[in-house]
DRENLUMTOR-734228 format. One record per residue: x, y, z of N, C-alpha, C in turn; residue in three letters; residue number from 1. Coordinates in Angstrom, 1 decimal. Example, Ala and Ser with C-alpha at 12.3 -4.5 7.8 and 13.67 -1.06 7.14 Angstrom:
<sites>
SITE    n.xx    n.yy    n.zz   ca.xx   ca.yy   ca.zz    c.xx    c.yy    c.zz  vexdren  lumdren
SITE    13.2    -5.7     7.8    12.3    -4.5     7.8    13.2    -3.3     7.8      ala        1
SITE    12.8    -2.2     7.1    13.7    -1.1     7.1    12.9     0.0     7.9      ser        2
</sites>
This chain:
<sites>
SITE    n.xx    n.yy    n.zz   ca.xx   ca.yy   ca.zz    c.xx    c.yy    c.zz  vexdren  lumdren
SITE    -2.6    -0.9   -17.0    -3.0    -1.0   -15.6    -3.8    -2.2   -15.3      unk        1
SITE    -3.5    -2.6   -14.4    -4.3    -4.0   -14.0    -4.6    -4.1   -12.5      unk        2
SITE    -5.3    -4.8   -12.1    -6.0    -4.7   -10.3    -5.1    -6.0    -9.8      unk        3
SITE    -4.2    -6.1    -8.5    -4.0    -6.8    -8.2    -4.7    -7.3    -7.1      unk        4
SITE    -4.2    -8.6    -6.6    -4.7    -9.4    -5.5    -3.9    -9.2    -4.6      unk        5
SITE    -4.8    -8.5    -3.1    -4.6    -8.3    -2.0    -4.3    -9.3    -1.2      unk        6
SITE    -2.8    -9.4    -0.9    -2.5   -10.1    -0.2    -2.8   -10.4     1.7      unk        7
SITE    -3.7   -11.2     2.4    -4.1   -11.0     3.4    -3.8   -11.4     4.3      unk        8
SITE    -4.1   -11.1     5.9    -3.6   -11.6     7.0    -3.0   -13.1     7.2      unk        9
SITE    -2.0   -13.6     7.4    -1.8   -15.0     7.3    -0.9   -15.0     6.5      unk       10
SITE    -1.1   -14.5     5.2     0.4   -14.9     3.8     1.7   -14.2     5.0      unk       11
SITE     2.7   -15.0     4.5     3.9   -14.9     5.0     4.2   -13.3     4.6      unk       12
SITE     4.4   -12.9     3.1     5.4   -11.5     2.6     4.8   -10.4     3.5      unk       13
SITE     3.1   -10.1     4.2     3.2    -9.4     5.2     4.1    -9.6     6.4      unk       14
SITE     4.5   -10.4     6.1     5.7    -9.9     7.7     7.0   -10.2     7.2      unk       15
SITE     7.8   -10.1     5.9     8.9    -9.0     5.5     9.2    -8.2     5.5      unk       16
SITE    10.1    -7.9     5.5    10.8    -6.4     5.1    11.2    -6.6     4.0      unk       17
SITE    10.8    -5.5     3.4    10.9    -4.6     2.4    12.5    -4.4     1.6      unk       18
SITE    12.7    -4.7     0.0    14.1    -4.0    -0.2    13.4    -2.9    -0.6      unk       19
SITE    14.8    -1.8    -0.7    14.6    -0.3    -1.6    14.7    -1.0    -2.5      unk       20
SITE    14.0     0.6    -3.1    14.4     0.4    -4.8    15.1     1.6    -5.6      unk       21
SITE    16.4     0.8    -6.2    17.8     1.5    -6.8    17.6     2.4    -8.1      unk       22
SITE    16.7     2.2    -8.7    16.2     2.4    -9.7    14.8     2.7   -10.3      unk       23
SITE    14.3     3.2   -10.8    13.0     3.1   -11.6    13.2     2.5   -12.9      unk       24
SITE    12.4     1.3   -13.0    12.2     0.7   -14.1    11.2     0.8   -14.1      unk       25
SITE    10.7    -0.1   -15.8     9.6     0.1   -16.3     8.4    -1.1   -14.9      unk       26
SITE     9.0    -1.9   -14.5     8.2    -3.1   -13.5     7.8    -2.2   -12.2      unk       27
SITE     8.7    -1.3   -11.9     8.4    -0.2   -10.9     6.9     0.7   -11.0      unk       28
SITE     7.4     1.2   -12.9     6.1     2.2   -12.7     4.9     1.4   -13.0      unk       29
SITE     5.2     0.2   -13.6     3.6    -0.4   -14.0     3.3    -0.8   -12.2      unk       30
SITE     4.1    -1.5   -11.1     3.6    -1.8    -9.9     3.1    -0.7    -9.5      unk       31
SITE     3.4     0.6    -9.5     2.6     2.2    -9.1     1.3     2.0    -9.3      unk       32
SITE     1.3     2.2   -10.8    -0.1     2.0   -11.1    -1.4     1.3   -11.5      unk       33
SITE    -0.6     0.0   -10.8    -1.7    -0.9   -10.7    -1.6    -1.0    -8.9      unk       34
SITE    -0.8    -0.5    -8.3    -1.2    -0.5    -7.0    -2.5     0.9    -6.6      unk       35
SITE    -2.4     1.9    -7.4    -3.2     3.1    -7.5    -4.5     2.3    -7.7      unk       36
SITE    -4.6     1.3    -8.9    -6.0     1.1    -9.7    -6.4     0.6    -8.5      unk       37
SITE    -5.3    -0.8    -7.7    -6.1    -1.5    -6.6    -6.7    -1.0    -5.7      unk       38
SITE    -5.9     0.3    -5.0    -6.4     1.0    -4.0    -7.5     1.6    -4.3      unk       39
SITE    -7.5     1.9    -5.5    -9.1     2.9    -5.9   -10.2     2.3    -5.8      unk       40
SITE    -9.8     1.2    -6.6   -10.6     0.1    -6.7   -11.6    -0.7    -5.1      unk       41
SITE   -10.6    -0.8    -4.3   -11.3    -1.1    -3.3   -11.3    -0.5    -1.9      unk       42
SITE   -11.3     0.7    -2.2   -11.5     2.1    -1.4   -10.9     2.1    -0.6      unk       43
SITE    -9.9     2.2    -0.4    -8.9     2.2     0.5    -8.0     3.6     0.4      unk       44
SITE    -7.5     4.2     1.6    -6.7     5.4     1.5    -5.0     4.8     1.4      unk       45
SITE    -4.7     3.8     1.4    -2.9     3.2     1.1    -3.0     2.1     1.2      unk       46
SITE    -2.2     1.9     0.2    -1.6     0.5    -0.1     0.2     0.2    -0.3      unk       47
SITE     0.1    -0.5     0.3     1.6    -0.7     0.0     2.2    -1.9    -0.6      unk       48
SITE     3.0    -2.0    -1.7     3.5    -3.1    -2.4     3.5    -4.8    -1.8      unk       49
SITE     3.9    -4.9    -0.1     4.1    -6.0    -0.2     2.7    -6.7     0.2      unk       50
SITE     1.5    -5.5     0.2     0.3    -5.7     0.3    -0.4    -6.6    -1.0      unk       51
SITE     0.4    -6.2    -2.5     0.0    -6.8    -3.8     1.3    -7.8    -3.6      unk       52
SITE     2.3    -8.7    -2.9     2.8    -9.5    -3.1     3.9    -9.1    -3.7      unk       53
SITE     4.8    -7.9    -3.4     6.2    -7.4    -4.0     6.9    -7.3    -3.2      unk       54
SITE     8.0    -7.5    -2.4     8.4    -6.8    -1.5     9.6    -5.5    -1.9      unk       55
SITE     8.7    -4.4    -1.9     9.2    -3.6    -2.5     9.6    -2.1    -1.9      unk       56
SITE    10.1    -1.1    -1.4     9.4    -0.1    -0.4     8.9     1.0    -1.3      unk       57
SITE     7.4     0.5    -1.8     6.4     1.4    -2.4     5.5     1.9    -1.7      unk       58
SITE     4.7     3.0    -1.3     3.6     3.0    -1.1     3.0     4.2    -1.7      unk       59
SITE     1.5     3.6    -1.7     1.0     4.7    -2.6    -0.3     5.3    -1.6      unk       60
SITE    -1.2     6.3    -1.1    -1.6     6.8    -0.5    -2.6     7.8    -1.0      unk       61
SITE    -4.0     7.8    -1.2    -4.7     9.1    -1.0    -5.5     9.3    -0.2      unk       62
SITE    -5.6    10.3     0.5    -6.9    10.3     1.8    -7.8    11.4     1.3      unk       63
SITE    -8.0    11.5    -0.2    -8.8    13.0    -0.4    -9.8    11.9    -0.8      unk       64
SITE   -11.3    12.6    -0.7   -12.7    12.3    -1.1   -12.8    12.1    -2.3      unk       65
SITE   -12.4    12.5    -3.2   -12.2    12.7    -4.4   -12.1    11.7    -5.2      unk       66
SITE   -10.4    11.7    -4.4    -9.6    10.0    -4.7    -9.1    10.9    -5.9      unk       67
SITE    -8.3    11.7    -6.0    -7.6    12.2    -7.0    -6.1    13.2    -6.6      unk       68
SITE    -5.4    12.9    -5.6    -4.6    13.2    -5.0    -3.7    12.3    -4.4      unk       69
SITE    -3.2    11.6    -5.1    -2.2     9.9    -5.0    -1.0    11.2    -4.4      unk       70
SITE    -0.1    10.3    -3.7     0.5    10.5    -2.9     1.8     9.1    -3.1      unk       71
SITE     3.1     9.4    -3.8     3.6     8.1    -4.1     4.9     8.0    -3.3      unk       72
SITE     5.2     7.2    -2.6     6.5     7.3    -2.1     7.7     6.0    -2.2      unk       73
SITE     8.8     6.4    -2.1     9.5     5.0    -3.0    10.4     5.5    -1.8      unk       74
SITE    10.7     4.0    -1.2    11.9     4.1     0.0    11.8     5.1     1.6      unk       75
SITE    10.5     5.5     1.3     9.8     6.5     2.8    10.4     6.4     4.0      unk       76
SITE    10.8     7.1     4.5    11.4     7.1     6.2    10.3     8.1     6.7      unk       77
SITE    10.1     8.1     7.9     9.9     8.6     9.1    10.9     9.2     9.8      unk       78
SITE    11.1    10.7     9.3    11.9    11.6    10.2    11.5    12.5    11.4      unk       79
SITE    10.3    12.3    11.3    10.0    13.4    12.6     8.5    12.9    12.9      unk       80
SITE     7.8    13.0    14.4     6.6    12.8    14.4     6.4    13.5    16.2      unk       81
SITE     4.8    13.9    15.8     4.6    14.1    17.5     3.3    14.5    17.4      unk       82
SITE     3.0    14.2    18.6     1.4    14.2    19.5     1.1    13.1    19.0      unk       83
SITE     0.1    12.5    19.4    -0.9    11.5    19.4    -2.3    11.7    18.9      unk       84
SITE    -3.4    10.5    18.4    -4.3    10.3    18.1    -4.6     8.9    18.4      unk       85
SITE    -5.5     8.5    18.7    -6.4     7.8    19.1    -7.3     7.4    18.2      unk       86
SITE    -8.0     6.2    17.1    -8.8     6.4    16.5    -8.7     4.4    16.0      unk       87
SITE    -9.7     5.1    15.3   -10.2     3.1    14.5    -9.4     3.3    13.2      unk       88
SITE    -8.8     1.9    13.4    -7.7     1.5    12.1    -8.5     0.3    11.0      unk       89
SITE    -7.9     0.5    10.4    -8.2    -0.9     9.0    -7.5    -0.9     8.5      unk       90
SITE    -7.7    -2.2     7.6    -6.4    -2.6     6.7    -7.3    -3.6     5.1      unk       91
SITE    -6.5    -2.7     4.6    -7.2    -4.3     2.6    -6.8    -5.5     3.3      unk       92
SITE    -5.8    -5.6     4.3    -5.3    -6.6     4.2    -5.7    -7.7     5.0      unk       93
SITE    -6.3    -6.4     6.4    -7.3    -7.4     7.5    -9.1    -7.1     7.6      unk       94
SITE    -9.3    -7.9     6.1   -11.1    -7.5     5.8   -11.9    -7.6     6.5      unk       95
SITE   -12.5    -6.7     6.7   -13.5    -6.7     8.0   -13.4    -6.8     8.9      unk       96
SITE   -12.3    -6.2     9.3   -12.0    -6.2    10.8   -11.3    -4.7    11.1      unk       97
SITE   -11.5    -4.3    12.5   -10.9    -2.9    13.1   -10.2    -2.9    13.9      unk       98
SITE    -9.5    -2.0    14.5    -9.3    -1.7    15.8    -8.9    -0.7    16.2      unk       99
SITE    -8.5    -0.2    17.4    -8.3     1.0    18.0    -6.8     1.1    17.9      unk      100
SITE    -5.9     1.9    16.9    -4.6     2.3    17.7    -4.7     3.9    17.6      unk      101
SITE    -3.1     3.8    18.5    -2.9     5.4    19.0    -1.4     5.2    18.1      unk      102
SITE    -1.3     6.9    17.4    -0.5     6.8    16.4     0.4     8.7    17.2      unk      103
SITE     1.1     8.8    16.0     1.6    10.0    16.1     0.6    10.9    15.0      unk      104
SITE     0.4    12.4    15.9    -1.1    12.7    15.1    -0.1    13.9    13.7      unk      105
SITE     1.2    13.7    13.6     2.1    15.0    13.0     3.4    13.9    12.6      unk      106
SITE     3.3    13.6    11.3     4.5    12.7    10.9     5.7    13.9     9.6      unk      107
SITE     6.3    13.7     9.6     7.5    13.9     8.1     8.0    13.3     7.9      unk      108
SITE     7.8    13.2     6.6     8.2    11.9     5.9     9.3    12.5     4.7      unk      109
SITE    10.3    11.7     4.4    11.5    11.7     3.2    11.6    10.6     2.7      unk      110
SITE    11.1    10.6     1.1    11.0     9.6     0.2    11.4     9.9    -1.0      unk      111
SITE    11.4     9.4    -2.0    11.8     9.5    -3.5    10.3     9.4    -4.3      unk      112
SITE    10.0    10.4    -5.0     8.9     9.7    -5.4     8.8     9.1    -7.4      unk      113
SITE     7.8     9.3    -8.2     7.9     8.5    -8.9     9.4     8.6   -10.3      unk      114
SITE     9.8     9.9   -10.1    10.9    10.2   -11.0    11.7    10.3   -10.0      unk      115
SITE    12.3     9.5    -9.1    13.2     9.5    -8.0    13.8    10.3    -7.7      unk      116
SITE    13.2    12.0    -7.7    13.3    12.9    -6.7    13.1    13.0    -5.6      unk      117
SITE    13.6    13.5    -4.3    13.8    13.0    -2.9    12.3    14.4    -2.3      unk      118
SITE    11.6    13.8    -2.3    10.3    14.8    -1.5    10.3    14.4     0.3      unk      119
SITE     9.5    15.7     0.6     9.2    15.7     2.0     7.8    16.0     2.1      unk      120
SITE     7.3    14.8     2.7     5.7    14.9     2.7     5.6    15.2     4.4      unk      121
SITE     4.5    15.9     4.9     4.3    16.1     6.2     2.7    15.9     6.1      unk      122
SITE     2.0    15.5     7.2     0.5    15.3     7.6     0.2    15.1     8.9      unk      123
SITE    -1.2    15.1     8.9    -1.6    15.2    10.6    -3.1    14.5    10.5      unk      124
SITE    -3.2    13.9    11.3    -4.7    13.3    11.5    -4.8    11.9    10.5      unk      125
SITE    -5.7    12.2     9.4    -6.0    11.1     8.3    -4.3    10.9     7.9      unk      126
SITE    -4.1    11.5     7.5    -2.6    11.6     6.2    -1.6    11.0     7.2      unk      127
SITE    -1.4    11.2     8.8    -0.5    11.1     9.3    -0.5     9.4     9.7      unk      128
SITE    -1.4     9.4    10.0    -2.3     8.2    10.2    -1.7     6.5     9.0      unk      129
SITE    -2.3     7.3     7.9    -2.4     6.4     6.7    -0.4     6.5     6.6      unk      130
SITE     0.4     7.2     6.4     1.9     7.2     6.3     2.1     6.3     7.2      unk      131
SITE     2.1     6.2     8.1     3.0     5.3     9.6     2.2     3.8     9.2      unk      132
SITE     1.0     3.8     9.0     0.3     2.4     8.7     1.1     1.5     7.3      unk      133
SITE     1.3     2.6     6.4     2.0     2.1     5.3     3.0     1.7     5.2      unk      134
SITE     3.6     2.7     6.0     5.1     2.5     6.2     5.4     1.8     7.1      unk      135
SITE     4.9     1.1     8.1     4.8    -0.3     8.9     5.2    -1.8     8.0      unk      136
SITE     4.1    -1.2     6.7     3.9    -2.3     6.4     5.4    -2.9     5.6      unk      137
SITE     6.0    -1.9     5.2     7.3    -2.2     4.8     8.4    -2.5     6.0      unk      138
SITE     7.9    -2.9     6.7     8.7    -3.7     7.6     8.0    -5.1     8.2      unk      139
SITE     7.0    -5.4     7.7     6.4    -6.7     8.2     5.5    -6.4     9.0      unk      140
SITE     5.0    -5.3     9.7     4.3    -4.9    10.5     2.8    -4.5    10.3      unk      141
SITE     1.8    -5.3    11.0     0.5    -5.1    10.5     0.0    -4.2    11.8      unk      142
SITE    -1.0    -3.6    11.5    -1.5    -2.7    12.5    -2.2    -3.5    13.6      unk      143
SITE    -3.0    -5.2    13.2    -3.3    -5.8    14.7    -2.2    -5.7    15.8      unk      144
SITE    -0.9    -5.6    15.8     0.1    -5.9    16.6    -0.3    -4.6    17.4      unk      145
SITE    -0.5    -3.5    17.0    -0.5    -2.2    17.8    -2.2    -2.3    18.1      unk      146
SITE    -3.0    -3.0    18.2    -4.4    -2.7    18.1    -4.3    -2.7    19.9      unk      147
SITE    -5.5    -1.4    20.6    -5.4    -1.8    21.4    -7.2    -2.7    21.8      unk      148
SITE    -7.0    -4.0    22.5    -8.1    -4.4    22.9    -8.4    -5.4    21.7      unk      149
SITE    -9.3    -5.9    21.6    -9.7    -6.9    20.7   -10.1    -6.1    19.2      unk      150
SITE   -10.0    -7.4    17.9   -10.3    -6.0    16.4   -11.9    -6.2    16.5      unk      151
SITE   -12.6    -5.3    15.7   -14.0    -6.0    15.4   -14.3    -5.8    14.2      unk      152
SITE   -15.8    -6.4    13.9   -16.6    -6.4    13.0   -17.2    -5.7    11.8      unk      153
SITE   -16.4    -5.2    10.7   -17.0    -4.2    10.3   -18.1    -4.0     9.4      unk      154
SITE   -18.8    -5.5     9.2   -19.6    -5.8     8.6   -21.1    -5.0     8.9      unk      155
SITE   -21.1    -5.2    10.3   -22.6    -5.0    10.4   -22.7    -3.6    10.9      unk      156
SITE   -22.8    -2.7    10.0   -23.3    -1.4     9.7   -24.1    -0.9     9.4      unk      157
</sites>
């Protein structure tokens, strides 16, 4: 396991898309879990591959307090979502900075996860939240684009 470097606002591979992935190899599961270490490491609830410089459609996900409830998904779609939320967003990728988006507050999700069995994850609020932000990211898409109003400061707390 190794910590990678967060790739940040400005590098180009944030605004690619993502290939699947055909297979699990061994470059697969060591990217898992060094994307887990990263995200633990710098407290973050998801991380997604092309956030460590892969373009890959990984993401990995925990929103428990704990931080012991990883959440892995390989190739994730968005099949269903509804109602809304309202709330402050962030990103590893845009440090120290926020902003306001409005998301769907009830997502389902269909993915493969790390023995490329096809799961259905479903969440609402934090979880629903963190899925759609990740899974953005596998398309190029950072959450400033949806931010509504200017980002801010999250420094001075």
């Amino acid at each position: 396991m190794a910590l990678r470097k967060i790739r940040t606002i400005g590098d180009e591979i944030l605004t690619k898309k993502c290939r699947e992935v055909t297979e699990m190899k061994p470059r697969i599961k060591e990217l898992i879990a060094d994307m887990l270490d990263t995200m633990y490491d710098e407290q973050g609830v998801g991380l997604a591959a092309p956030q460590v410089g892969v373009l890959k459609q990984v993401v990995v996900i925990d929103v428990t307090e704990e931080g012991n409830n990883p959440i892995i998904l390989i190739n994730p779609q968005i099949i269903e979502m509804s109602g809304e939320q309202k709330g402050q967003e962030g990103c590893l990728s845009v440090p120290n900075r926020a902003g306001i988006v409005t998301r769907a507050n009830y997502v389902k999700v269909k993915a493969l996860n790390e023995n490329m069995e096809e799961i259905i994850v479903e969440g609402e609020e934090l979880l629903a939240r963190a899925l759609q932000h990740e899974i953005d990211h596998l398309s190029g898409i950072l959450y400033v684009s949806k931010a509504e109003g200017e980002l801010f400061d999250t420094t001075q707390e």
